[in-house]
C-alpha positions in Angstrom: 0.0 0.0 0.0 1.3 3.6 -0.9 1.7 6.0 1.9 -1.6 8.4 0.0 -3.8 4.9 0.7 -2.4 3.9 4.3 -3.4 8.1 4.7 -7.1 7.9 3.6 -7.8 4.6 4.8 -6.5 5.6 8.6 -8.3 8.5 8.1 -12.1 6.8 7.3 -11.9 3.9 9.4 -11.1 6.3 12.3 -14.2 8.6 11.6 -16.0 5.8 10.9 -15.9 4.4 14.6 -15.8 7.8 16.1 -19.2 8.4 14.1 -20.1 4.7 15.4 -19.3 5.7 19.3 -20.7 9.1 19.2 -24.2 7.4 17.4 -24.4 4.4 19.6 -24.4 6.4 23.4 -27.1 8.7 21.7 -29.1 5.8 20.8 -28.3 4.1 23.9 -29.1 7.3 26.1 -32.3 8.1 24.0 -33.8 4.0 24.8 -32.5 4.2 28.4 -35.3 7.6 28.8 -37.8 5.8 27.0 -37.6 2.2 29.0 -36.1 3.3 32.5 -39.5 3.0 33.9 -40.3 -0.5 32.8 -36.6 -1.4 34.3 -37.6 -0.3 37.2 -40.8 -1.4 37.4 -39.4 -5.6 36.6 -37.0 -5.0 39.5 -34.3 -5.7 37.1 -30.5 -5.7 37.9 -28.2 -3.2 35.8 -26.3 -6.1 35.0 -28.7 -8.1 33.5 -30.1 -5.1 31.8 -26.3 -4.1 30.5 -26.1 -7.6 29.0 -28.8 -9.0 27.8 -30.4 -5.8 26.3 -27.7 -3.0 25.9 -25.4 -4.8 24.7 -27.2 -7.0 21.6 -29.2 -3.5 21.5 -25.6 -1.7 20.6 -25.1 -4.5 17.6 -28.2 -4.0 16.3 -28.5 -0.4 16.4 -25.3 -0.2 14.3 -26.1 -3.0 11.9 -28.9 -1.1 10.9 -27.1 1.7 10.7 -23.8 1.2 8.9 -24.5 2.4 5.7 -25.5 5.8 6.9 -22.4 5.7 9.1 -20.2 5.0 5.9 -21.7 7.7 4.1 -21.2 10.0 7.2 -17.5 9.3 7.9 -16.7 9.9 4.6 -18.4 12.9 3.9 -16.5 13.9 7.1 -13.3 13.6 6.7 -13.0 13.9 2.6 -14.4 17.7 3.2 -12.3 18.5 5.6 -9.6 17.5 3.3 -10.8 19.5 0.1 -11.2 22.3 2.9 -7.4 22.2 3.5 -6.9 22.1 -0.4 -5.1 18.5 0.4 -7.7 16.9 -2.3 -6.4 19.7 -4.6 -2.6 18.9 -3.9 -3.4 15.5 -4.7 -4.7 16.0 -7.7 -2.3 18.3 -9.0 0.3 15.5 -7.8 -1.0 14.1 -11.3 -3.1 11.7 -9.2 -6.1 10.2 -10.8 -9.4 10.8 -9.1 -9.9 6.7 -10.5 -6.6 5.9 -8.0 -7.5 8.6 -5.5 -10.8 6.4 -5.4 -9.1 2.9 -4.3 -8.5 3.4 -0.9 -11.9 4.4 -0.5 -13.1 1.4 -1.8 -11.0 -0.8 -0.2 -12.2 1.0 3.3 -15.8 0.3 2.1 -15.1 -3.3 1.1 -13.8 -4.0 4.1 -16.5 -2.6 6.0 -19.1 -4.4 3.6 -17.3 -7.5 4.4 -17.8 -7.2 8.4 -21.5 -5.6 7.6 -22.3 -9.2 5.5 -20.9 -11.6 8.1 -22.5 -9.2 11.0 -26.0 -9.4 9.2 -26.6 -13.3 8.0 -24.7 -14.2 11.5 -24.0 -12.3 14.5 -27.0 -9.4 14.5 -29.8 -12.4 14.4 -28.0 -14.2 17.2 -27.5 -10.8 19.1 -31.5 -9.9 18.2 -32.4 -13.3 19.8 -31.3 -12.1 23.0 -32.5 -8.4 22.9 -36.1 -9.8 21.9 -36.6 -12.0 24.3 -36.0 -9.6 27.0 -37.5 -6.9 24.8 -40.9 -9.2 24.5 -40.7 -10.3 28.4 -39.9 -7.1 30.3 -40.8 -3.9 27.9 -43.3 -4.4 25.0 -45.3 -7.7 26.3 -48.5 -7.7 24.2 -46.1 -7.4 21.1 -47.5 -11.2 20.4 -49.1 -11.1 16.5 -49.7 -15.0 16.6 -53.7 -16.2 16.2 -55.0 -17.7 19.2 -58.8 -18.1 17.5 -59.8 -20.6 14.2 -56.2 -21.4 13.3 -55.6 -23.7 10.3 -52.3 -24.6 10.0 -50.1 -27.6 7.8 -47.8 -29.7 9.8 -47.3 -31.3 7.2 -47.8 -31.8 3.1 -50.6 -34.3 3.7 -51.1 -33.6 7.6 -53.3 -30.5 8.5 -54.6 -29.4 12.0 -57.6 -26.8 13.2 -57.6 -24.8 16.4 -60.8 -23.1 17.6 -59.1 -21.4 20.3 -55.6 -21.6 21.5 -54.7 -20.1 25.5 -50.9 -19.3 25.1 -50.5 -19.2 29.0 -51.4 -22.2 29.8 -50.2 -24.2 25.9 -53.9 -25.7 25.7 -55.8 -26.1 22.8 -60.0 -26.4 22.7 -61.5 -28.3 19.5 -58.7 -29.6 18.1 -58.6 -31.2 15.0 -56.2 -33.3 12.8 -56.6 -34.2 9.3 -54.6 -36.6 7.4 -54.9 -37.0 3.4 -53.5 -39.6 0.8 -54.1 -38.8 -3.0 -55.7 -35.7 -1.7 -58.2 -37.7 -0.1 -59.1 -37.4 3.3 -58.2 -40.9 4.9 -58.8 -40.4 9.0 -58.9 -37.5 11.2 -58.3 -37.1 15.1 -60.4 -35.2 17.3 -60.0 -33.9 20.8 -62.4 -31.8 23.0 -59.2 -30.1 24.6 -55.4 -30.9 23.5 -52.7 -30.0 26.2 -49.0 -29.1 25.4 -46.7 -32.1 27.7 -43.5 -31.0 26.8 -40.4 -32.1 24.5 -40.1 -33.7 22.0 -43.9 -32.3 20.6 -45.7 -34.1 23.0 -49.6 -33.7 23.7 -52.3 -35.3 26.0 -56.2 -35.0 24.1 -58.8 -35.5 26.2 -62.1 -37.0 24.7 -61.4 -37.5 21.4 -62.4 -39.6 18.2 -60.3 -41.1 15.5 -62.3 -41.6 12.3 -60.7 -43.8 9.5 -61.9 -43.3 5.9 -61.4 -46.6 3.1 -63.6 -45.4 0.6 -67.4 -45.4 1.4 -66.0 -47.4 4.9 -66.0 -45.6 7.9 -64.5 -46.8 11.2 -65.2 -44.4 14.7 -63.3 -44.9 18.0 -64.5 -42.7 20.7 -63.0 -42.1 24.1 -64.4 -39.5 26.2 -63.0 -40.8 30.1 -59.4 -41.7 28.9 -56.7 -39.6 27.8 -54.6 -40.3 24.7 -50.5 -39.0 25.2 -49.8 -38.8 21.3 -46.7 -37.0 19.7 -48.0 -34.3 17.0 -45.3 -32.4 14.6 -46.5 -29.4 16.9 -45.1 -26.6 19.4 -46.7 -23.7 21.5 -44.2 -21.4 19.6 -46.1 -22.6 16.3 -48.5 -20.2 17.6 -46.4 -16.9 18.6 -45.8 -14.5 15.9 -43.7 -11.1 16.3 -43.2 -8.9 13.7 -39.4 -8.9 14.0 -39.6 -12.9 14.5 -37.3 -12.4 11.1 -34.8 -10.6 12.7 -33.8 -13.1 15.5 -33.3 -15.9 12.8 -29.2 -16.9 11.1 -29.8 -16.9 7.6 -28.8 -20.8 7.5 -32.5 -21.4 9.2 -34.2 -18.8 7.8 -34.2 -20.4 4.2 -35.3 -23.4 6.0 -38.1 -21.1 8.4 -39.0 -19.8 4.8 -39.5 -23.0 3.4 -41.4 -24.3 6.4 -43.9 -21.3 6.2 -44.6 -21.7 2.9 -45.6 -25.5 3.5 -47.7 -25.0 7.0 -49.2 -22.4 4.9 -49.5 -20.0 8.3 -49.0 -16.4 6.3 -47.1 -14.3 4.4 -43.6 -15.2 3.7 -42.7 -12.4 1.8 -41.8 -10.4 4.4 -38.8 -13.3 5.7 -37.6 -13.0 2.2 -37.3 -9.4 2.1 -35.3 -9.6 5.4 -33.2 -12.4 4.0 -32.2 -10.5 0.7 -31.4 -7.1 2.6 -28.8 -8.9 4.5 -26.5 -8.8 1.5 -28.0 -5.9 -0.2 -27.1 -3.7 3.0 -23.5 -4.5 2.7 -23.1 -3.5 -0.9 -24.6 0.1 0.4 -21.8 0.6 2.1 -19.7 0.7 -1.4 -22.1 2.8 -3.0 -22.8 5.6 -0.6 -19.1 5.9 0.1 -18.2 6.2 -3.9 -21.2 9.4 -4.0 -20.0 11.0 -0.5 -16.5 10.9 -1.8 -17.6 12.4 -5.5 -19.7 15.1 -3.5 -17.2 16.2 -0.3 -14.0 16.0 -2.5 -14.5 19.6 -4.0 -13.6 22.9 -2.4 -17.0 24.6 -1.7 -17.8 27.6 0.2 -19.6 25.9 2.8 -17.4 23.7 3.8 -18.5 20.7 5.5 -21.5 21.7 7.0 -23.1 21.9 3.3 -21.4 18.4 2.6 -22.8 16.8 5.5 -26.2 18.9 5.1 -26.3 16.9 1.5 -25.1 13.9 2.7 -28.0 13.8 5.2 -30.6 14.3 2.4 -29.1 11.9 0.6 -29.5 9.5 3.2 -32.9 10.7 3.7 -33.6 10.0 -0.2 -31.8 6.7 0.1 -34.2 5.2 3.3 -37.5 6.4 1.4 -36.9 4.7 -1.5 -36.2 1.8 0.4 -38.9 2.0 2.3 -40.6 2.6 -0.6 -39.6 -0.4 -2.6 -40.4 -2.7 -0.1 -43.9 -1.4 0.8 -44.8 -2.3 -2.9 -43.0 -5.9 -2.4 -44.6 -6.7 1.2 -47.7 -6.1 -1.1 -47.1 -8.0 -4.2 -46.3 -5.5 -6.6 -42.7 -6.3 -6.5 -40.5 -9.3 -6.5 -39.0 -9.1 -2.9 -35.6 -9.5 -4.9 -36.0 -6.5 -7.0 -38.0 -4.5 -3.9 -34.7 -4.8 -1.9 -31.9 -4.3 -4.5 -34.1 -1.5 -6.2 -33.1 1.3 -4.0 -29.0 -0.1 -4.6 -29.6 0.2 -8.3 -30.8 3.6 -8.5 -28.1 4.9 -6.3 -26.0 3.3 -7.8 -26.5 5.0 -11.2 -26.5 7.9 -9.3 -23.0 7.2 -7.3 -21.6 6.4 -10.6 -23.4 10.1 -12.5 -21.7 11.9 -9.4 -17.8 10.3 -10.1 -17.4 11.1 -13.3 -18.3 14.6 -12.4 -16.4 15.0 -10.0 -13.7 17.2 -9.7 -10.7 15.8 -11.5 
């Protein structure tokens, strides 16, 4: 590495995590004022609070946030530079705005790199922690999951009905099992009440019925004094929903959750494959809002870098509503969720590209 890149490069990874500190104990200080009172409330140990909360909170808060600190950093400390005419001098050193580019973008591939591993790996098993506490101690009637006429597929030829589900207690009233071969319907399994027993999916039904279909035959046992312990492809957490279930999952069991979904047939997926797309799409962000705040910042403008970072704040603005844009219209069907997360890339993209070539060179 020349000493120009070994300069830049020390120079955006430095306001990079300075712009990462200084965003995270706001964050952290702005939650604390909002949730103090629910702390105090549960009884709950700074400790436990610190590190099971604060801590995966901090990850999070700065996964979701890396692009914009990317865009931030460099918009930073490239101004300041074409304040102090070094941009100039570099330029006039018969050095290419192309080669003054490189260590910029080997800053942001780095950083992309980290971003990608944090967001298919570490962030879901960091969210895991922070929303279980999150669900338990601060928000807990965040629960989205049906509790009333629930049809659900346990399996491709296995289905199972629910008139009412009590989460407290795991017990089910007028439960209902259907099995089907050749898409016919060949018995079925009835149960006044159906109780949750424990691991591995095990459930006690109390007066049931088993019907068994061959053709116009019909066979009935009925038991309504006994109780029948049967193993059913089953959990009580089939039946709790969040809306950010998606963000506690590793991508390896997400494609399988995904999968899963689709076959029990319990709602939308789209929404898992949205999240499951943005973890790469997020990374490659990173390259492209570094490539337009170093086009914009790297000329002399009176202004300075309060007009560069007042720009690079719309820009970031513009960048989160098409995004949210884009994936409004593929949460609804309007959009593949592919092209409804890599949309907003591919336009600013364009425009990163539009804003380097004219750039001052």
């Amino acid at each position: 590495m020349k000493l120009l890149d070994r300069y830049i490069l020390r120079k955006f990874f430095s306001s990079f995590f300075f712009t990462v500190l200084v965003f995270s104990l706001v964050a952290i200080i702005i939650d604390f004022s909002q949730n103090v009172e629910e702390f105090i409330d549960e009884k709950l140990p700074a400790g436990r609070v610190i590190q099971e909360f604060y801590l995966p909170f901090t990850v999070w808060i700065n996964g979701l946030l890396w692009p914009m600190f990317a865009l931030i950093s460099v918009i930073f400390f490239t101004s300041r530079m074409a304040f102090n005419s070094e941009i100039i001098a570099i330029l006039n050193a018969g050095v290419s705005l192309r080669r003054l580019a490189r260590p910029y973008l080997v800053g942001a591939g780095i950083l992309a790199l980290l971003h990608l591993v944090a967001n298919h790996y570490v962030i879901p098993h960091s969210n895991k922690t922070r929303l279980d506490f999150y669900h338990s101690y601060i928000h807990k009637e965040s629960d989205k999951g049906k509790s009333r006429d629930i049809h659900m597929f346990i399996s491709p030829d296995t289905k199972i009905f629910v008139k009412d589900y009590f989460k407290r207690d795991s017990f089910a009233r007028n439960f209902r099992l259907e099995h089907f071969e050749d898409n016919e319907l060949r018995w079925l399994l009835k149960a006044e009440e159906a109780r949750w027993k424990g691991a591995p999916n095990k459930w006690e039904l109390n007066k049931y019925e088993i019907r068994t279909f061959d053709g116009m035959k019909e066979s009935l046992v009925m038991n309504n004094r006994d109780k029948l312990d049967t193993t059913i492809n089953l959990t009580p957490a089939d039946f709790v929903r969040y809306d950010d279930t998606k963000e506690m999952i590793p991508t390896n069991r997400l494609q399988d959750f995904i999968a899963e979904e689709k076959l029990r047939g319990t709602g939308n997926t789209r929404v898992y494959e949205i999240e499951l797309y943005r973890r790469t799409a997020d990374p490659v962000t990173v390259i492209i809002v570094t490539l337009i705040g170093m086009a914009m910042a790297s000329r002399k403008v009176r202004g300075g870098m309060g007009l560069h970072l007042a720009m690079g704040i719309v820009i970031g603005a513009l960048f989160v509503f098409v995004a949210r844009f884009s994936i409004t219209f593929a949460t609804n069907e309007a959009l593949h969720p592919l092209l409804g997360v890599w949309l907003p890339n591919i336009v600013f993209g364009i425009v990163a590209v539009i804003l380097f070539m004219k750039a001052q060179k």
